[in-house]
C-alpha positions as CSV (number, residue, x, y, z in Angstrom):
1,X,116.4,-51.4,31.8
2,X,117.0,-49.5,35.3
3,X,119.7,-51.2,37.8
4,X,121.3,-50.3,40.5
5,X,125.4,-50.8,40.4
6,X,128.3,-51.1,42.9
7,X,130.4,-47.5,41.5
8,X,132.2,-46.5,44.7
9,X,132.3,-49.2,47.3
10,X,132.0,-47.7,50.8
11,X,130.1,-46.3,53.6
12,X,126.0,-46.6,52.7
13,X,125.9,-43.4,53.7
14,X,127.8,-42.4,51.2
15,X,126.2,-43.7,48.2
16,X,127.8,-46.5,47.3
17,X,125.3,-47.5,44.9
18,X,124.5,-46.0,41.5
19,X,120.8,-46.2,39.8
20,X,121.5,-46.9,36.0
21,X,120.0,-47.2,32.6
22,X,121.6,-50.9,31.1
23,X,120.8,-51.9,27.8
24,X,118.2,-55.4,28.6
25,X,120.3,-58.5,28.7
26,X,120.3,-61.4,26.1
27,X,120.8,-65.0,27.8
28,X,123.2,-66.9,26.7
29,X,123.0,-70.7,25.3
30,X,121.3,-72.3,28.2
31,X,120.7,-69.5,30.0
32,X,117.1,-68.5,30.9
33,X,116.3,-64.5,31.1
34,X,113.9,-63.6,34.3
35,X,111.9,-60.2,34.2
36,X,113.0,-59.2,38.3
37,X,109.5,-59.5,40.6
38,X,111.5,-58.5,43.9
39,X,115.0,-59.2,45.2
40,X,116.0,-59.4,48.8
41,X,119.0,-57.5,50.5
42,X,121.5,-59.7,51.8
43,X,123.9,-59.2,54.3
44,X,126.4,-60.3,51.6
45,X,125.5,-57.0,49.1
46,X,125.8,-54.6,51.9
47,X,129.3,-56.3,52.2
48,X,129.6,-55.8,48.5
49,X,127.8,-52.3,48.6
50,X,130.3,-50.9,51.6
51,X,133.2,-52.9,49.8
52,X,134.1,-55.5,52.3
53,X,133.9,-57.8,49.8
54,X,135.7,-56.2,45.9
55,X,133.5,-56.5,43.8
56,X,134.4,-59.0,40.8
57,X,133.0,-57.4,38.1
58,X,132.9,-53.1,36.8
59,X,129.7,-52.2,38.2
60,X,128.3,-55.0,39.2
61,X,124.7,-55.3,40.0
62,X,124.0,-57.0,43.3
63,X,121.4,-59.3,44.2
64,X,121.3,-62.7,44.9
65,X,117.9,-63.6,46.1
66,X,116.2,-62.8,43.2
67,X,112.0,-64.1,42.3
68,X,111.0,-63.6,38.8
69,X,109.5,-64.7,35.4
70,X,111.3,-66.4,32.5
71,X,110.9,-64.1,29.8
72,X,113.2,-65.1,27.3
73,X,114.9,-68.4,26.7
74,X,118.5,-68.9,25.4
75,X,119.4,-71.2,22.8
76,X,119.4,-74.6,23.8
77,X,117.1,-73.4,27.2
78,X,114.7,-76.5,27.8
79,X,114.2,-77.0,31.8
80,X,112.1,-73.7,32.1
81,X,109.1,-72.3,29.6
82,X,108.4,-68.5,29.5
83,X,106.1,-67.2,32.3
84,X,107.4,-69.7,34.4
85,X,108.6,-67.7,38.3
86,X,112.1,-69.0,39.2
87,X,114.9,-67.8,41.8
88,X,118.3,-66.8,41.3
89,X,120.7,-67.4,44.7
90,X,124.2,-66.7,45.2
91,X,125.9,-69.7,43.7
92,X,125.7,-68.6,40.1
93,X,128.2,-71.9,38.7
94,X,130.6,-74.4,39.6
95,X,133.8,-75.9,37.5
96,X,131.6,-79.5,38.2
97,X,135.1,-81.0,38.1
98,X,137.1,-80.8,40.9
99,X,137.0,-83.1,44.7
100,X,134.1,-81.3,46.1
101,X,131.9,-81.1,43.2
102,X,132.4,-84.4,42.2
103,X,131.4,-85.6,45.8
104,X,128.3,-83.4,45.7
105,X,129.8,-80.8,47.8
106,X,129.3,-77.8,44.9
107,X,129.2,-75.2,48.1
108,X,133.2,-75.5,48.2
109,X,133.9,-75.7,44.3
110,X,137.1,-74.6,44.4
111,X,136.4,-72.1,41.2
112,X,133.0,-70.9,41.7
113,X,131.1,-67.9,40.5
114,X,128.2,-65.7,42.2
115,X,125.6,-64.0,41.3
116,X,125.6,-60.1,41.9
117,X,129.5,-60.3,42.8
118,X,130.9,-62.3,39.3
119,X,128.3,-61.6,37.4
120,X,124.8,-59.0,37.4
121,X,122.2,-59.7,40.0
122,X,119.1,-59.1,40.9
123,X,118.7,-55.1,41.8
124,X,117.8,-54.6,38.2
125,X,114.5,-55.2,35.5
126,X,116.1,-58.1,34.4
127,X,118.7,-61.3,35.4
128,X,119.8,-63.9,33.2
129,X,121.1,-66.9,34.7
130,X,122.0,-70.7,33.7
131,X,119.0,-72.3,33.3
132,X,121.1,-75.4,35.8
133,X,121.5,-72.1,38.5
134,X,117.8,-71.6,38.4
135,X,115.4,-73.1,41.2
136,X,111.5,-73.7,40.1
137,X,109.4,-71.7,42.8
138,X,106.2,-73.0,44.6
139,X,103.3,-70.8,44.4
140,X,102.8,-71.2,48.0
141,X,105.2,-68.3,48.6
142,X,104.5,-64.4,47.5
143,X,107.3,-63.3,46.2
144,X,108.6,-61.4,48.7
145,X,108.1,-64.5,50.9
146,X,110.2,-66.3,49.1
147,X,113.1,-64.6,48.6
148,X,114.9,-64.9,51.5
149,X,114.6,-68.8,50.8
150,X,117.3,-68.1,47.7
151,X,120.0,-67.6,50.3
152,X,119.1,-67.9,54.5
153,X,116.8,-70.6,53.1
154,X,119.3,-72.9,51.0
155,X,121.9,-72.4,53.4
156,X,120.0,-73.3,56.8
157,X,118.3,-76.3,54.8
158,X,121.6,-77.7,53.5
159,X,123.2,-77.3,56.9
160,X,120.2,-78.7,58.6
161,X,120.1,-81.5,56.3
162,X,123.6,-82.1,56.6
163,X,123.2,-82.4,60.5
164,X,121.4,-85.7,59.8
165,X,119.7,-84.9,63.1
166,X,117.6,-87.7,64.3
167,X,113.8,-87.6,65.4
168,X,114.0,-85.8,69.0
169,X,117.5,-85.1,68.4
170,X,118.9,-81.9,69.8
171,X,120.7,-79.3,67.2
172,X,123.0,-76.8,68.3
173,X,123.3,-73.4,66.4
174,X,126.5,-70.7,66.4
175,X,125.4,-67.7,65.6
176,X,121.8,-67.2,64.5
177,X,121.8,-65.1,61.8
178,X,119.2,-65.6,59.1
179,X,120.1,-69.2,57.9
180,X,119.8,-70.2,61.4
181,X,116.7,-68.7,62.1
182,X,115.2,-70.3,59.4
183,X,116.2,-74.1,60.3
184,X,115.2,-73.3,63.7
């Protein structure tokens, strides 16, 4: 399959990225292999990309807002069916064990993993993922629509929800990146 790696964090301008043949990945038990539709471009892999952030992993592939199909189930795979269009989003797994975790607060686990920085992302033919990791998409959304969703979107709805604003209420926003715009 074709991917693109991190091989020499830096400047984008000077080529940070690498476009690579990789043999086609195999999921794992309970992992659910996705055949890539489109991927979006987070801040967070240009960070990657230009090494603000090390990369975790040899030549990682980024990519963390990642639409596709199931094409390939792993052993023990039973929330998705082939053909089925999922996402992929940053938070890749949690330990599902420690204080934040256990109160429902997974976005702090204090020994998580992400996708395209821990482990192979979406700027490639194929992901794999655990299948628990893996968000049903609507068909309302094209793919590239919904992309963005996988990240600015999870982030601005959690927040938002979080908020507990009240009908009428009044939020106020620092910053207004994407997440932002998108709860506005």
């Amino acid at each position: 399959m074709r991917a693109w790696v991190v091989r020499h964090p830096g400047p984008i301008d000077g080529a940070p990225l690498a476009f690579v043949e990789r043999p086609v990945p195999t999921p794992a038990p309970r992992e659910v292999r996705v055949r890539v539709l489109s991927c979006g471009v987070c801040r967070t892999d240009l960070h990657l990309a230009e090494g603000d952030l090390g990369p975790h992993a040899q030549d990682v592939v980024p990519g963390h807002e990642v639409v596709g199909v199931v094409d390939e189930l792993g052993a023990c795979a039973s929330l998705f069916a082939l053909g089925d269009r999922v996402g992929i989003a940053w938070l890749r797994r949690t330990c599902g064990s420690c204080r934040f975790c256990q109160r429902g607060d997974e976005n702090l686990c204090v020994d998580p993993h992400f996708t395209g920085w821990d482990a192979d992302g979406g700027y490639a033919e194929h992901a794999v993922v655990d299948e628990r990791y893996a968000y049903s998409l609507p068909d309302v959304f094209g793919d590239e629509e919904v992309a963005p969703l996988l990240c600015a979107g999870i982030i601005g709805f959690r927040a938002l929800r979080r908020a507990a604003l009240p009908p009428g209420g009044r939020l106020g926003i620092y910053g207004f990146g994407g997440s932002a715009h998108l709860a506005a």
